[in-house]
N, C-alpha and C positions, 0 to 999 in steps of 0.2 A: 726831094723826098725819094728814096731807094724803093721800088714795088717791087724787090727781090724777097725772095723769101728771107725768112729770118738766118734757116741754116745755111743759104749760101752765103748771105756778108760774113757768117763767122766765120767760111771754109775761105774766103779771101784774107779775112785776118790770120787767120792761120798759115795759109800761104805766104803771107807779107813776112810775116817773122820767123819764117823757114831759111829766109836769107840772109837773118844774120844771125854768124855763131856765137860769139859770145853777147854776155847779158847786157854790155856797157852801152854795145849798138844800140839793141833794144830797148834801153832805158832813156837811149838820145831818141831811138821813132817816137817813142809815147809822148814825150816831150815835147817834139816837132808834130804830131797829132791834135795836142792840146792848144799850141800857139794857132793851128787853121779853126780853131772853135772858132763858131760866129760871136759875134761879139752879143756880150749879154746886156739890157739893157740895165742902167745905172739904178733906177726906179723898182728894178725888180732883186737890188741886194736889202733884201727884208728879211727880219730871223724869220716872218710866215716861210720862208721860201730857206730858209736853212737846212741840210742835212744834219741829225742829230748824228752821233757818233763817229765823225767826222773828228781827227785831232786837226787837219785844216779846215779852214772856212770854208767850206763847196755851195754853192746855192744852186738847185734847182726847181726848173718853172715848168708848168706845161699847159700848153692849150689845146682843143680839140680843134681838125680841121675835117670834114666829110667822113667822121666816125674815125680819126686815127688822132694818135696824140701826135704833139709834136714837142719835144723837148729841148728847154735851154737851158746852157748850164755854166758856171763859172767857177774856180776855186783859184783863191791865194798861192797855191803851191805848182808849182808849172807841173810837175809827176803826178799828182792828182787831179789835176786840168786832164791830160793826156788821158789818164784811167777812163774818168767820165767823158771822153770825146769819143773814147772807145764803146762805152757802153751807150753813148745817143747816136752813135752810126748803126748800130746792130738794130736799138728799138725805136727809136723815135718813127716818124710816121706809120707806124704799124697800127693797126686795131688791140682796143685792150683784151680780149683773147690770145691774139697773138704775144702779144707782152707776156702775159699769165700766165701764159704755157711756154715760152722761150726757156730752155735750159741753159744755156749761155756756157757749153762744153768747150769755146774756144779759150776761155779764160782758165780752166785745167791743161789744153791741149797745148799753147803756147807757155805753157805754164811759169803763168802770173804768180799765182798762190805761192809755189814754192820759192819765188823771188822776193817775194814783197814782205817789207819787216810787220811784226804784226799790228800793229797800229794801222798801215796804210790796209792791210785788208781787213780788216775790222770796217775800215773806211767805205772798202770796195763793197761790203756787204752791207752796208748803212747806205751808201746809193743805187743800189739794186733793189734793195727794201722799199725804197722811197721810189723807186722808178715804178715797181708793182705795186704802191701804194695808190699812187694817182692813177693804174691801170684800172685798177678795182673800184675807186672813187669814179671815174669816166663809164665803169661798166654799169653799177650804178644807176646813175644820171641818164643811161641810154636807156635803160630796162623802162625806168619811170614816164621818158618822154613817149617810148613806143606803149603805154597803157593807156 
């Protein structure tokens, strides 16, 4: 679990893909990002656990560990594996505050968006959606247990 702030893993992603020029590198890191995913488990590919809007299959899960989530993720497509590996290094172990207020500026700064067909960012914003979904759901659940 990274107890860095949010903005510095982005300022290291950012960094990371400063070094390579063209996009094709780039699309091999994210690739090779998504293959270090931990592995997800088999039990947990349930459509409950589906991202909708997804034109690949992405499943994400999450559990709460001393008020942070922790998130796991898996997708059919190795370029959408990578996406969301990118986006569980930045938030997973965080507090859902921190998730809910993450602006997630490295994904313009390395800029994703303007590479990505638009399907797969439809995609990207279908599990960013779903990441602040279970933020808000865990925020939630804390409000009720501290009453």
């Amino acid at each position: 679990m990274d107890t860095k702030p949010i903005s510095e893993i982005e300022e290291e992603i950012v960094e990371e893909f400063s070094f390579f020029g063209e996009w094709n590198d780039k699309y091999e890191y994210i690739i090779e990002l998504g293959k270090k995913l931990k592995d997800f488990p088999e039990d947990k590919h349930t459509d409950a656990n589906k991202v909708r809007g997804c034109q690949s299959n992405v499943w994400l899960a999450a559990d709460s560990e001393n008020g942070a989530i922790i998130f796991k993720a898996d997708s059919d497509s190795v370029i959408v594996k990578g996406l969301i590996a990118l986006l569980i290094r930045v938030l997973s172990g965080k507090t859902p505050d921190e998730i809910l207020d993450a602006k997630l500026e490295f994904i313009d700064k390395i800029g994703l968006k303007q590479h990505l067909a638009n399907t797969r960012a439809n995609g990207l914003a279908a599990m960013i959606k779903q990441i602040k979904m279970y933020a808000m759901a865990y925020k939630a659940k804390q409000e009720l247990e501290t009453k």
